[in-house]
N, C-alpha and C positions, 0 to 999 in steps of 0.2 A: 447686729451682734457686737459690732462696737462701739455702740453708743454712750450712753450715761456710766455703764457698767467700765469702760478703759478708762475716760477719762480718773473715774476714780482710782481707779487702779492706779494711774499712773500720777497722782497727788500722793494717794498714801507712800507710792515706793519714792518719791522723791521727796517727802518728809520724811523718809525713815534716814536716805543718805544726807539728807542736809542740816539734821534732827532739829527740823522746825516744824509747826503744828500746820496740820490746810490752812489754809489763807493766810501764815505769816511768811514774811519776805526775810533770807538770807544777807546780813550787815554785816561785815569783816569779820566773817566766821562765826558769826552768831547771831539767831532770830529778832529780828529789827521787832520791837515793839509798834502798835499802831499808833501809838502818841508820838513818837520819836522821828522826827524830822531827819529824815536822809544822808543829808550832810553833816550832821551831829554830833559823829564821833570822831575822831582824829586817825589819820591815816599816816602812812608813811610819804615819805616825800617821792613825789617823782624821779626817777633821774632819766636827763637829757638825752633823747634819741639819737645814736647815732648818724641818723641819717641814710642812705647806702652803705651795700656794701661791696666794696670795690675791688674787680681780681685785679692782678701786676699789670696786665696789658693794659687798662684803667689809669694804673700809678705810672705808668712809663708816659700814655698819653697825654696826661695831666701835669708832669713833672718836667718832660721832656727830656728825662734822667733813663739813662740804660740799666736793667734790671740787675746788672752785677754791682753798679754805682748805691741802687736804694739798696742792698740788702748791707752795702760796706758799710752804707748810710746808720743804720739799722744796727749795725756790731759795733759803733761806736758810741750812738744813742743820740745820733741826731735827725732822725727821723720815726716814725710814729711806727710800731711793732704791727705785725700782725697779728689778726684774732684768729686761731686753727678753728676751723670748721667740720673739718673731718683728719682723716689719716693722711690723704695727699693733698689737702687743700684749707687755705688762708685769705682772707682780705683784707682787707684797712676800713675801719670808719668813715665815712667821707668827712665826718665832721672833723676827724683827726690831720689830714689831708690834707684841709681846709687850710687848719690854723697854720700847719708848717708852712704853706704857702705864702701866708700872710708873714710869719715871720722871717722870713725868705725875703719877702717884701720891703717890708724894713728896717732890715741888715744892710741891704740894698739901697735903699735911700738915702743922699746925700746931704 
């Protein structure tokens, strides 16, 4: 009962929402030709993964700074904001984390 008959089914309903025709493949929002090599069109640029992401107990472990220290940190702008996630909840990037570290580092450095 599922045989030949769903598969098609479920071509045609997935060319209607992708409006590509059976057997063509979906390219940055539109039907990739079968001549047209993959890679072909231009794409937007990636941008750099965060990395983790990190609650306070994280940023206190990591910093070895008390959590009233980072958020003073934070109101003055010398430390990396957090991203709100929800209504009662925020993290840091690690990658964000990182750099202040490093530049911690070499403030530091004689």
């Amino acid at each position: 009962m599922h045989g030949a008959n769903s598969s098609n089914t479920f071509q045609r309903l997935s060319a209607c929402f992708t409006k590509t025709l059976p057997g063509q493949r979906l390219v940055f929002g539109r039907p990739k030709k079968d001549d047209e090599p993959l890679g072909s069109r231009t794409s937007v640029p990636a941008r750099e993964a965060p990395g983790r992401l990190l609650k306070m107990q994280d940023i206190v472990r990591e910093t070895s700074l008390h959590r009233a220290t980072i958020y003073r940190l934070i109101a003055k702008g010398e430390f990396p904001r957090p991203i709100p996630l929800g209504r009662q909840r925020v993290a840091w990037a690690e990658r964000d984390v990182e750099q202040w570290k490093l530049r911690q580092l070499d403030h530091a450095a004689p």
